[in-house]
C-alpha positions in Angstrom: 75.9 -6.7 11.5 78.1 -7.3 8.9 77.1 -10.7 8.3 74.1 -10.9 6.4 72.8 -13.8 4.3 70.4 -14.4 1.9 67.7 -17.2 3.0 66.4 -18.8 -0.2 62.6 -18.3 0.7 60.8 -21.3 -2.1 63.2 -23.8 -2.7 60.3 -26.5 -3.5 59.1 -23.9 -6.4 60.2 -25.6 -9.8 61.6 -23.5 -12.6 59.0 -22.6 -15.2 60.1 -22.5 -18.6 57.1 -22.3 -20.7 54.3 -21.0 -19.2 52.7 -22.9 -16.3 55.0 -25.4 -18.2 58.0 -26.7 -15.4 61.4 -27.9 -16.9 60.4 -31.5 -15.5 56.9 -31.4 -16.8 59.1 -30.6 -20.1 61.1 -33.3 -20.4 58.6 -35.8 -19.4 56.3 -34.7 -22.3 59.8 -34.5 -24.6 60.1 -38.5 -23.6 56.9 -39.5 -24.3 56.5 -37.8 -27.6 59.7 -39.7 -28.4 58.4 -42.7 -27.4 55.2 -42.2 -29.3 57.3 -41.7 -32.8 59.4 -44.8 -32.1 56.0 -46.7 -31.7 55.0 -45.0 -34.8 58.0 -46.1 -36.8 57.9 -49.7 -35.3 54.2 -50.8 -35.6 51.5 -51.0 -37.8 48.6 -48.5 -37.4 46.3 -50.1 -35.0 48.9 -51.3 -32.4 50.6 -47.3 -32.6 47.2 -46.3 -31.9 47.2 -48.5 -28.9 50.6 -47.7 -27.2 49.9 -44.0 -28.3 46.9 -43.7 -25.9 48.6 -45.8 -23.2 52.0 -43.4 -23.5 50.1 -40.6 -23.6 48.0 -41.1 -20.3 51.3 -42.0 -18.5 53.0 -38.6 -19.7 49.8 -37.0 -18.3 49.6 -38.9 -15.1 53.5 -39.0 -14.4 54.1 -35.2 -15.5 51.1 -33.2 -14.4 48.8 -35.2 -11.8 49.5 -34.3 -8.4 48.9 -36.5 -5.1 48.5 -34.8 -2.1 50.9 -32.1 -3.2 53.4 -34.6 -4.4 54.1 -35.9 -7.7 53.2 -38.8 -9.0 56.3 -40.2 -8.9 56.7 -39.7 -5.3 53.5 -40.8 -4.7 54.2 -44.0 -6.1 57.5 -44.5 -4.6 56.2 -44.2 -1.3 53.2 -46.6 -2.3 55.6 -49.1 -3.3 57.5 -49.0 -0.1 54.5 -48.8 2.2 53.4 -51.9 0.5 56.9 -53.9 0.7 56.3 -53.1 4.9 54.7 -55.8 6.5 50.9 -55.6 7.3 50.8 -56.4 10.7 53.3 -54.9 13.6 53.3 -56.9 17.1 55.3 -55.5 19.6 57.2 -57.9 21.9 57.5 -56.9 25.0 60.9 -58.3 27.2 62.1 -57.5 30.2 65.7 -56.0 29.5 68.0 -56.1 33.2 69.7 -53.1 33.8 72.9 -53.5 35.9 73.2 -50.8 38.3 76.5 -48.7 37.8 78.9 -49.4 40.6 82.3 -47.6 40.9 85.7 -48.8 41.0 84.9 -49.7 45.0 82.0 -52.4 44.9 80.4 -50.9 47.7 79.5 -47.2 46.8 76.8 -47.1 44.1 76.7 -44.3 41.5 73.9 -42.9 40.2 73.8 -42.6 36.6 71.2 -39.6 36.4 70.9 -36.1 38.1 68.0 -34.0 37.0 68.5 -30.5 37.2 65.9 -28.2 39.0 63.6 -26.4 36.4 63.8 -22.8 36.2 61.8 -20.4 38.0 59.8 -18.1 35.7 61.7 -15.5 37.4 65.0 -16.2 36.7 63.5 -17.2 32.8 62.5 -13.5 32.4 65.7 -12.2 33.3 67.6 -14.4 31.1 65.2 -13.0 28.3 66.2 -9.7 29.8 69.9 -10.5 29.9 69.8 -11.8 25.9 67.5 -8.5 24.5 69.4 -6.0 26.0 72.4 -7.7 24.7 74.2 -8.4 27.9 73.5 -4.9 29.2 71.6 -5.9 31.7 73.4 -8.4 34.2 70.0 -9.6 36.4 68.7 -8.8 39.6 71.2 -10.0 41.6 74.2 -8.0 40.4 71.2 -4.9 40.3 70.9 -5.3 43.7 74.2 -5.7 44.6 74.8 -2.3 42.5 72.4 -0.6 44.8 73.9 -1.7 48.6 77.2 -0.4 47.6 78.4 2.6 48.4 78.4 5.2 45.3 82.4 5.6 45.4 82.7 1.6 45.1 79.7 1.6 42.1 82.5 4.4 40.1 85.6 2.2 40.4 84.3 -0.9 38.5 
């Protein structure tokens, strides 16, 4: 067992960098405050109160509101493409032909399809058997072969 890996265990965990505060959550709220100052250097006081509320509740819903487990982002993107899907499905139903598969020789017919018998709960258990012993046990067939053979033949293999 020289081969031994780590398995990353939460890989949907977002890095925290302040807190309960995630790096994403951080730069969404760095954005918005940005935009909030460029609305304060751009408008009068009134209209910067305006987009101020409006920016702020979007940093709020976009960086901390969760749907379902998912972000809001993600949430809306699969809105948005659940809506762009048509409304109503109708399945229409044709009759697709299948040749049949014929050889090289008209005549003989092959048939495209075997199924294989299912195993026997027998022969299940000893392939568990055969795979947690590691291959140290061989089944009950070569076990019983191992026991009609004489004792002298058993030493030679």
């Amino acid at each position: 067992m020289q081969n031994r890996f780590i398995v990353p265990q939460f890989i949907d965990a977002e890095d925290r960098i302040f807190g309960p505060i995630t790096v994403r959550q951080f730069v969404i709220v760095i954005v918005g405050a940005l935009f909030i100052f460029i609305s304060y250097r751009l408008s009068d006081f009134a209209l910067f109160l305006t987009q101020t509320i409006i920016i702020a509740l979007l940093v709020i819903l976009f960086a901390f509101v969760k749907i379902n487990g998912a972000t809001f982002h993600m949430f809306l993107l699969s809105l948005i493409q659940t809506l762009k899907r048509p409304k109503i499905r109708i399945w229409k139903k044709e009759y697709i032909k299948i040749a049949e598969f014929r050889a090289k020789d008209e005549n003989v017919k092959v048939t495209p399809y075997v199924p294989k018998p299912p195993l026997v709960n027998r022969k299940l258990s000893d392939l568990s058997l055969i795979i947690d012993t590691g291959g140290v046990y061989r089944g009950e067939a070569e076990a019983n072969m191992m026991n009609n053979l004489p004792s002298k033949q058993i030493n030679k293999k």
